[in-house]
N, C-alpha and C positions, 0 to 999 in steps of 0.2 A: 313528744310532749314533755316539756319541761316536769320537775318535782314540784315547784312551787303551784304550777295548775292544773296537775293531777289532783291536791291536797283540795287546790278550790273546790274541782269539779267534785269529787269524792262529798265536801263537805254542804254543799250545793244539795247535793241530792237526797241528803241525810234530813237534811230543813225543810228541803219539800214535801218529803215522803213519807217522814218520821223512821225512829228506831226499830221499829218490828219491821217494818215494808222495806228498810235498808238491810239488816239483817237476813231478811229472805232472799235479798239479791245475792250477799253473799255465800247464804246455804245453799247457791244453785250454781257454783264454782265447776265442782265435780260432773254435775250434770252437765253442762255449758261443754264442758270440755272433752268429754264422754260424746254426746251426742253432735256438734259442731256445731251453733246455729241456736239462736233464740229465742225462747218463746214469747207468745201472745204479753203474756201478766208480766215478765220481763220486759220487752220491748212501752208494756202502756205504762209502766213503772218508772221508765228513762223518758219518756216522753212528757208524764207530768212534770218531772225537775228541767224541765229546758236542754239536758243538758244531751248534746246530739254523738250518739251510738251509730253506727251504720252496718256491723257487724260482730260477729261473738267474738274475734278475736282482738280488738279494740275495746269491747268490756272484760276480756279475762284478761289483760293490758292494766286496767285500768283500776279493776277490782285486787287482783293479786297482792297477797300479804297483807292489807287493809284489816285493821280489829274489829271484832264487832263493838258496836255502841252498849250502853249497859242501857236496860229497861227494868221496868218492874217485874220484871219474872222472878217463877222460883228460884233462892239461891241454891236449888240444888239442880244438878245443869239437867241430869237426866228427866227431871220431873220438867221442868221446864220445856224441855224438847218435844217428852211425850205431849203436854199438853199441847203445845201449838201446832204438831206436825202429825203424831199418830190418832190423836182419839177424835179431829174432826172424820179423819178416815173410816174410822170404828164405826160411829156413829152412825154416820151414812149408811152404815149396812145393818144396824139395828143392836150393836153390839154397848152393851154398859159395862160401868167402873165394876167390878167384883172386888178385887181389894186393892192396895197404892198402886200395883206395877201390872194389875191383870185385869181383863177383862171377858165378858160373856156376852152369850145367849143363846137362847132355846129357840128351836127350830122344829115344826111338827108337830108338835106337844112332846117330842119323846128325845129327840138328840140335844143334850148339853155342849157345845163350843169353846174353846178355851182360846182363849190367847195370854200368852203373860212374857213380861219380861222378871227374867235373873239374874239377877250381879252377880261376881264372883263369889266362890267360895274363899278365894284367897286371898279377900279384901283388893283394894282398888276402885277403881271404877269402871271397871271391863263389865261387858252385858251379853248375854245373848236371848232369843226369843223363841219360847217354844210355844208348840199349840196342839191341838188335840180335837177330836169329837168323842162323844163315849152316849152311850145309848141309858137315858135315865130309865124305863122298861124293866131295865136289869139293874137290880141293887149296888149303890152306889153309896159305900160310906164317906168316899171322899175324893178328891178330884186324881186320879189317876186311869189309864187306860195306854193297852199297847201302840195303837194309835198316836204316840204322841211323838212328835217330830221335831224338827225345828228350823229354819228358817236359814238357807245355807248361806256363810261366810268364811271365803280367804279359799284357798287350794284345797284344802282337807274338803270343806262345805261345813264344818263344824267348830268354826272360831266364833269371835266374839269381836263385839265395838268399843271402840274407850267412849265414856264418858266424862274423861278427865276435865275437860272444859267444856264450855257454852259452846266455845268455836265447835270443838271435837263433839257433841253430843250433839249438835245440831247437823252436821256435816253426816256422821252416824245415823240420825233419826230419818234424814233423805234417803238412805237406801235400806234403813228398814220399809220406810213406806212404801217406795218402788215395788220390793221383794213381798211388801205385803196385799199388792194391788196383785203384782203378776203371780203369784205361788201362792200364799194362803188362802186369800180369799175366793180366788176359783175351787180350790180343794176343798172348802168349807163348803159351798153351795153341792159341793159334788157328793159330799158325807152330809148333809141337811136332812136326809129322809131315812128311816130304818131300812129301807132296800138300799140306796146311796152305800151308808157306814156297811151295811153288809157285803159292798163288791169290797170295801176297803180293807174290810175283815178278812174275807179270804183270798186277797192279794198275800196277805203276812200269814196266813195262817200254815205256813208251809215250817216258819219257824218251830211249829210244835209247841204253842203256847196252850196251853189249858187253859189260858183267863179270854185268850180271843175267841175259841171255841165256844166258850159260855155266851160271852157275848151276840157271836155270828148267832150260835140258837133262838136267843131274844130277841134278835134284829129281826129273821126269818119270821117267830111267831108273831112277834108284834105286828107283821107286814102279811100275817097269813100265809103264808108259803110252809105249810106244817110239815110235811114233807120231808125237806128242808134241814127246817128246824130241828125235828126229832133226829135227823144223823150227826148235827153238829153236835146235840148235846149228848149223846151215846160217845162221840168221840171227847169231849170234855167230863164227861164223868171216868170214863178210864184214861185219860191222862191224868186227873187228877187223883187218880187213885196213885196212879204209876208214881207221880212226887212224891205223894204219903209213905209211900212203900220205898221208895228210894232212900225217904231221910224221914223218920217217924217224929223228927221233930217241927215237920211241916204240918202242925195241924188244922192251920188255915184251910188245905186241901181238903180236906174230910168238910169242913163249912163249907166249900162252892162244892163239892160232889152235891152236896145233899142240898144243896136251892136248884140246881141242874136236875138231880131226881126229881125236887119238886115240882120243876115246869114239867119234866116229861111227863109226870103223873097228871096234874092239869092238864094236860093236853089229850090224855087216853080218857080222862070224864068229860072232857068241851070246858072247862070252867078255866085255860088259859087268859083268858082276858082281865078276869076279876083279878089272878095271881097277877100278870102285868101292872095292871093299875094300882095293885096295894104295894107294887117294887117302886114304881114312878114317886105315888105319895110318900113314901120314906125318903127315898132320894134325894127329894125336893127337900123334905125336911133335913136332911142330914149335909146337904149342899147348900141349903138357906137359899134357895131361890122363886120362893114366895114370890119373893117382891120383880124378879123378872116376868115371869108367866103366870104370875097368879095361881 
């Protein structure tokens, strides 16, 4: 195919389809070419522009080096991306805006969700995605939990995406959603329930974290498995003594021993339930998610 009617065909289909429906032909490059062969919304894509495709490698022929069209999207590229490619995804699974780059939701009445994206710290427009479950049950000043992971890229699993351009942030934003259909959101449904976050808790709790050990206790009583629960938090009260004792200026430790005593103490009068649900209602207050769960 000549240049001159590549330009036609290209511009042909841009007029049929419009800007956003041509733009997603191109956001599907990588994919296209990853997978060999194309898809359904692809193929009915080239069909409404007349313009006849017979295989993937004749549209990655045809599309290659092509710029995207400019639309009314955000001019900031990442915002842009996320909205057209990540948060229909979100949504579908019940998840809302929490704040510009994150998003939520509760699950059970008791496990909190995170998803969010990060930009560098060293300026640019590099991003990467982490995400979390954390048990609202157990006191929660604010969104942190050892649980929280993040979404692997490059060889390490621990890079990040440019969002230097539209091209780039949308080319980016397609395999975050990929990675976030196939790896988060199975793990999320998998940590959904206070027994779930609890296998997930003590998968890591080998690390010897004090704060997972709290947590696994909450998860357990929340879920009744008392048992359970009173061993983690016997092992969470002397670790956290052990930090205090190591470095006395950790006096944080000494505040989670002594909520850890508290449930164990709740739990030797039966009155654990009332103590959970007065940790839930602060958390909620202190996480502002009123307006998710009510």
């Amino acid at each position: 195919m000549d240049e001159l009617t590549r330009l036609w065909q290209i511009d042909q289909i841009a007029a049929s389809i419009g800007d956003e429906a041509f733009n997603r032909l191109l956001g599907s490059l990588n994919e296209t070419r990853k997978y060999g062969r194309l898809r359904f919304w692809q193929e009915d894509l080239l069909a409404r522009s007349g313009v006849l495709i017979s295989n993937y490698t004749q549209f990655l022929e045809l599309f290659e080096g092509v710029k995207w069209r400019t639309t009314g999207r955000s001019k900031d590229a990442l915002t842009a991306a996320t909205r057209k490619h990540l948060i229909p995804i979100l949504q579908e699974h019940g998840f809302r805006n929490y704040t510009k780059r994150s998003f939520i939701r509760v699950t059970n009445g008791c496990v909190f969700q995170y998803l969010g994206l990060e930009l560098s710290r060293y300026g640019g427009k590099d991003f990467c995605v982490s995400y979390a479950s954390m048990l609202i049950t157990r006191l929660q000043d604010g969104v942190g939990s050892t649980t929280f992971r993040r979404l692997p890229r490059g060889r390490s699993n621990d890079g990040s995406w440019s969002a230097k351009s539209q091209w780039r942030a949308d080319e980016a934003m397609q395999d975050v959603c990929e990675k976030t259909r196939n790896i988060a959101l199975p793990w999320f449904d998998t940590t959904s329930s206070a027994l779930g976050l609890a296998q997930e808790l003590a998968d890591i709790s080998r690390d010897g974290n004090p704060h997972t050990f709290f947590e696994l206790g909450c998860c357990y009583a929340t879920a009744g498995h008392i048992a359970e629960a009173v061993a983690s938090l016997h092992e969470a009260t002397r670790l956290f003594q052990k930090s205090y004792d190591e470095m006395p200026q950790r006096t944080w430790a000494l505040k989670e021993r002594a909520m850890a005593e508290a449930l164990l103490a709740a739990i030797a009068d039966g009155t654990q339930s009332r103590l959970l649900s007065s940790w839930r209602d602060q958390s909620m207050g202190n996480l502002k998610l009123s307006s998710v769960c009510g």
